[in-house]
N, C-alpha and C positions, 0 to 999 in steps of 0.2 A: 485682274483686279487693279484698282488704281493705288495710289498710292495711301492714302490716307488709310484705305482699309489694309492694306497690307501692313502698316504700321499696328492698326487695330489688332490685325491677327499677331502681331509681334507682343506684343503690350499683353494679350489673354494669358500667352504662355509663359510671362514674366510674373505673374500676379502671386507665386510662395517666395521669387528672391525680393521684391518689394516687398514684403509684412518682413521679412529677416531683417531688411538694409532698416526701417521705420524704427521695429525694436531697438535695433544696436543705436541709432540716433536718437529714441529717446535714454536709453541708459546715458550715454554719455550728454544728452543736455542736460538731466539730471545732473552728473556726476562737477560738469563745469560750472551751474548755476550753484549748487552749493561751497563749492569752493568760490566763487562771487560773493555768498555771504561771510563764510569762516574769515573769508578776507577785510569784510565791512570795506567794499568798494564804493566809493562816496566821488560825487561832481569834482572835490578835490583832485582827486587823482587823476583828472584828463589836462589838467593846468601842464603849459608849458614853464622851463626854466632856461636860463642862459649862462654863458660864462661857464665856469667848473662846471656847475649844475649839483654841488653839495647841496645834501638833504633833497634832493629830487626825491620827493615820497612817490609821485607815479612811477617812476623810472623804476626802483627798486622796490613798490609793490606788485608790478604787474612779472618782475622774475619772480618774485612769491607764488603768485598767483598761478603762473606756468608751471612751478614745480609742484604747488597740491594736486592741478589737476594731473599730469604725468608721475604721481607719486614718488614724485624725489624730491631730496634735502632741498635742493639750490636750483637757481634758475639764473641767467642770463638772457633777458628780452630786447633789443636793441634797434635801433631805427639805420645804427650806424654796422649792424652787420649787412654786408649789401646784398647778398646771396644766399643758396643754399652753399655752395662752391665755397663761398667767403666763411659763413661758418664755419661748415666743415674745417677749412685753412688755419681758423683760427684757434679753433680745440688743439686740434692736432701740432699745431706747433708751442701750444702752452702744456702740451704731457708731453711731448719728446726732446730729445736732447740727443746729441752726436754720441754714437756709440750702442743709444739703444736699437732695437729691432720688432717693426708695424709690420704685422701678420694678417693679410687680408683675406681671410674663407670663404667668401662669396661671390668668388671668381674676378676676374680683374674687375677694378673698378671703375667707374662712370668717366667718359670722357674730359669733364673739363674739372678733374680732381687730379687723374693721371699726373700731369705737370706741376702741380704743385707734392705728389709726391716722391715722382724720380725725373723731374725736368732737369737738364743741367745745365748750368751758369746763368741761373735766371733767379737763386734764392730759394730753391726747393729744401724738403727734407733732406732730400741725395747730397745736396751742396753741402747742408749743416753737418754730413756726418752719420747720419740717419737712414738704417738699411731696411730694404724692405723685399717681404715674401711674400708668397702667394699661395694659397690652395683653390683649383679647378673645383667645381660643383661633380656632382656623380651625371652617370648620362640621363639621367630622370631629374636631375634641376636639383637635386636636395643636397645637401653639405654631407661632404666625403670625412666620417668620422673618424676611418684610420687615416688618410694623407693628414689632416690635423692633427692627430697624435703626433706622428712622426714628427711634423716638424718641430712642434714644441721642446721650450728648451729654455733656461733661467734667461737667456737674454733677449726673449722672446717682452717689450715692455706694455704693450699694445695690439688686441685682437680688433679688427676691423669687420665691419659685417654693413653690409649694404643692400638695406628691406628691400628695395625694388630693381623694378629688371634694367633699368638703362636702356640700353640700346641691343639688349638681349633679346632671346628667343626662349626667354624661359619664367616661370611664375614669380611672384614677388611672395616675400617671405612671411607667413604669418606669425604672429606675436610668441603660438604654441611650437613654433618651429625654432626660433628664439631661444626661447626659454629650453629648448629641450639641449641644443648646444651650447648654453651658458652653463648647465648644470653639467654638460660632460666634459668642459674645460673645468670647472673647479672640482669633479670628481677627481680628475686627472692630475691636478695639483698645483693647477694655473693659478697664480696669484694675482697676476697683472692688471689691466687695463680692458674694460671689456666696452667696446664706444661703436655707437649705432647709427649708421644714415638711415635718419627715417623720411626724409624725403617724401612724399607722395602716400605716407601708410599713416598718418594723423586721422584718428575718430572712423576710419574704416571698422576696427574690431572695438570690444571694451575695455580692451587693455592695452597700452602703450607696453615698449620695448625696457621702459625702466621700471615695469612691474614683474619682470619676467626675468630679472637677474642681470642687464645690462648699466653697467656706470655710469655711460653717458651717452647721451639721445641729443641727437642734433635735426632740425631743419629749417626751412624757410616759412616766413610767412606769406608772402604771396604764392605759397600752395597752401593745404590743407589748414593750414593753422590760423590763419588769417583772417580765413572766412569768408576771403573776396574783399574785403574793407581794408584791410592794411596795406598803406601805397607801397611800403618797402620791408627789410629787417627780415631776421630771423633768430633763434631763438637756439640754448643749449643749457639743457636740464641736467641735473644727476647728483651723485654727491661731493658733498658740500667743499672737503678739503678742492677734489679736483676742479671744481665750478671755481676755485679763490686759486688756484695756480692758474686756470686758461685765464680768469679777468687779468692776472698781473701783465698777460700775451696783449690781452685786449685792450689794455690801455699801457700802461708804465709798470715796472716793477715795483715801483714807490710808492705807486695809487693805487694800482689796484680796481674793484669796483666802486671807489669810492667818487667818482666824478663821472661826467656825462652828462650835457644838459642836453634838452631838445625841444625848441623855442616851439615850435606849431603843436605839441601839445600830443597826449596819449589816448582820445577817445577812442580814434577808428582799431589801434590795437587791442583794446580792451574789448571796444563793440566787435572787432574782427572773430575775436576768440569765444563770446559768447553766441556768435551765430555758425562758429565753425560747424559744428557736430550738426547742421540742420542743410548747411550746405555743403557739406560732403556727399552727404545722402541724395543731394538732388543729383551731383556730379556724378555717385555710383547707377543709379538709375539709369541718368542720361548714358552712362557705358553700357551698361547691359541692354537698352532698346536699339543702340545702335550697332551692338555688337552680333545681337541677335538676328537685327536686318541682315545685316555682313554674313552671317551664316547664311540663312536661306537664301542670298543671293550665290552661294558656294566657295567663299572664301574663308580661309584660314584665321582662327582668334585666340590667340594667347589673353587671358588665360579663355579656356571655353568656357562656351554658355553656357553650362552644363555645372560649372565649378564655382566655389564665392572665392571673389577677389580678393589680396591684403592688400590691393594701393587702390586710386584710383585711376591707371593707365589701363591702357588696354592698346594690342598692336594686332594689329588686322596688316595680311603679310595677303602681296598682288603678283602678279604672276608678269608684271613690265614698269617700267619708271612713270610711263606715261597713265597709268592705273591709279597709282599710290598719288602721282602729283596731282589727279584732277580730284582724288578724294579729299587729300590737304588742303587746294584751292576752293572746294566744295562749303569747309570748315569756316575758309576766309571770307569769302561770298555772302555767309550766314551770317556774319561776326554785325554786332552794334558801332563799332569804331572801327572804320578802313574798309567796311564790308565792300570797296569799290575797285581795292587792291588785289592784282593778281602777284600773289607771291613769287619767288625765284629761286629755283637753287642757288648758295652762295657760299663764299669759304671764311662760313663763322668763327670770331675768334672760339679758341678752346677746343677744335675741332678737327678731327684727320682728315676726313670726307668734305666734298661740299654737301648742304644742309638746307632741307627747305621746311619753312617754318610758317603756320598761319598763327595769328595773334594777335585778333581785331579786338583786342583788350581795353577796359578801362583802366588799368593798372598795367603799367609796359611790361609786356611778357611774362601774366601774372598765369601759372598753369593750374590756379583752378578756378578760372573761366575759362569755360569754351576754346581748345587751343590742341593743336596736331603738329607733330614735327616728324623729322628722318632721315639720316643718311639716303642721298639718292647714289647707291648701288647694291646688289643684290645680296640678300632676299624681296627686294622691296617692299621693304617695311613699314606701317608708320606708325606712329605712336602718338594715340589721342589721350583726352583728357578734360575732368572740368567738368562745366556747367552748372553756372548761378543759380540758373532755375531750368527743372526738368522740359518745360514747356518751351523754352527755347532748342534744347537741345533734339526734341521732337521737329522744330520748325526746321533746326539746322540739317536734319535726316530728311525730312522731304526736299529739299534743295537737293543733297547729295544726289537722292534716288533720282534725280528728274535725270540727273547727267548720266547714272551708271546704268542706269535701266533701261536706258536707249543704246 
């Protein structure tokens, strides 16, 4: 069969995880469009300011707005957090202090975090004082509830958890999975800090990580949250005292959230988030038809097509380097911007491996549009992601197929 219809046949036997992915997206357009009104978001609020940027009402509406819908006290939305990396950084050095101790459960964390938590003489936690542990996942991927027991301990000031798989060979975390280790940390008598990479797991289920017992929920916007529209920033929800300790990190001790201007103006942030939950769903789609191909073509896919995902990545693992790069270069091929570019391995800042990355983006390295990356050395893995709209990520699958199917 050719291609198209082989797609066709992929697409038939998708047809109960789309009506799931559509539901869970309208709940949550629902759920954002009402908090759009609760908010009475008004043309006012996409105005840019300059200087300080006191009384920014968009600035400091649209962290409102983030925290209704994530149902938490406080929100921090920002143009000027760069990353998800950057966020993350910046939480985390506004709750900890020299002496405390960041407890990470979900097995070591994401590459370009590593360094900013035990790098040395570069300004890290490790540097300030700041000691940190680790608990391994069970060999099934799921959080190891006696190793966390054990290691808990009054000086224990911050548990880390990180939804998604990284550079892992294992599933990303759902909301009820969460929620089920949040509640055995405070059965147990944990008081502390309970802070969440959500990364990649925005508008996937209908519940965010700060409805489920966690403090604080960090990501980026040029993933999930964005919607595809927000050129940069990312965002950190939760409650309210710790959202007013990380602002004092994030600007001055003195100020606080009370300054930050950002002259070009808050639409695409606003419009980014109200199209999120619509384009999530097309980016889950686009993972499950091509992930499906990936299978009947005989290879490996975390998570299986068989299972519902909590992000939207997906890692299709190749049996040679030269497999996994032409699938990546496949991604880039397809891409609306650079689609002319053949990608390279390379030794990315934040990174131990060299690393080949496709990211024919209109937002620079925005991972949710259309976008594949991966350490090139074994298991050859690679990790995709995205897609604006389902019908590209179809278009991008018949490219692939032309190459691997020969």
């Amino acid at each position: 069969m050719d291609n198209k219809q082989f797609i066709a046949k992929c697409e038939e036997g998708l047809k109960e995880h789309y009506k799931r992915i559509d539901d869970t997206a309208y709940f949550n357009q629902c759920k954002v469009t009402e908090a759009f009104l609760q908010n009475r978001i008004a043309a006012r609020h996409f105005a840019g300011t300059t200087g300080y940027g006191y009384g920014d009402e968009g600035r400091d509406t649209l962290g409102k707005l983030y925290a209704d819908v994530f149902k938490a006290e406080a929100g921090i939305v920002s143009p000027h957090l760069l990353s998800g990396t950057h966020s993350l950084s910046v939480a985390l050095f506004g709750l900890l202090k020299g002496g405390d101790t960041m407890l990470c459960i979900s097995g070591m964390p994401y590459d370009t975090i590593r360094p900013v938590i035990f790098g040395e003489n570069i300004g890290s936690l490790k540097d300030l004082g700041v000691n940190f542990e680790c608990c391994d996942l069970t060999a099934q991927g799921g959080f190891d509830f006696e190793k966390i027991g054990a290691h808990l301990s009054e000086s224990i000031k911050l548990v880390y958890i990180q939804r998604s798989r990284g550079y892992e060979l294992r599933e990303a975390f759902s909301c009820a999975q969460i929620g089920e280790v949040c509640q055995y940390l405070r059965d147990s008598g944990y008081n502390g800090i309970i802070f969440v990479d959500n990364c990649y797991g925005e508008f996937v289920e209908k519940q965010e990580p700060t409805e489920v017992g966690a403090d604080i929920c960090v990501g980026s916007l040029i993933k999930n949250a964005g919607g595809g529209l927000a050129p940069t920033g990312g965002y950190i929800v939760g409650k309210s005292q710790l959202i007013e300790q990380i602002g004092r990190r994030f600007t001055a001790p003195s100020i606080g959230l009370e300054v930050g201007s950002y002259a070009l103006g808050y639409q695409y942030f606003y419009q980014g988030l109200f199209m999120a939950a619509h384009t999530v769903a097309q980016a889950l789609k686009t993972s499950f038809l091509i992930g499906m191909a990936m299978t009947e073509l005989g290879y490996k896919n975390y998570p299986a097509i068989d299972k519902i995902p909590y992000d939207i990545t997906r890692c299709i693992q190749f049996d040679s380097a030269d497999k996994m790069i032409d699938f990546i270069r496949g991604i880039q091929y397809a891409s609306p911007v650079d689609g002319f570019v053949s990608c390279e391995p390379w030794d990315m800042p934040g990174y131990d491996d060299k690393i080949i990355m496709a990211a024919g983006t209109f937002v620079s390295g925005a991972s949710i549009e259309l976008s594949a990356d991966g350490p090139v050395k074994p298991p050859y893995a690679a990790y995709f992601q995205g897609g604006l709209t389902y019908e590209h990520g179809k278009y991008a699958l018949e490219r692939i197929l032309d190459k691997l199917r020969k």
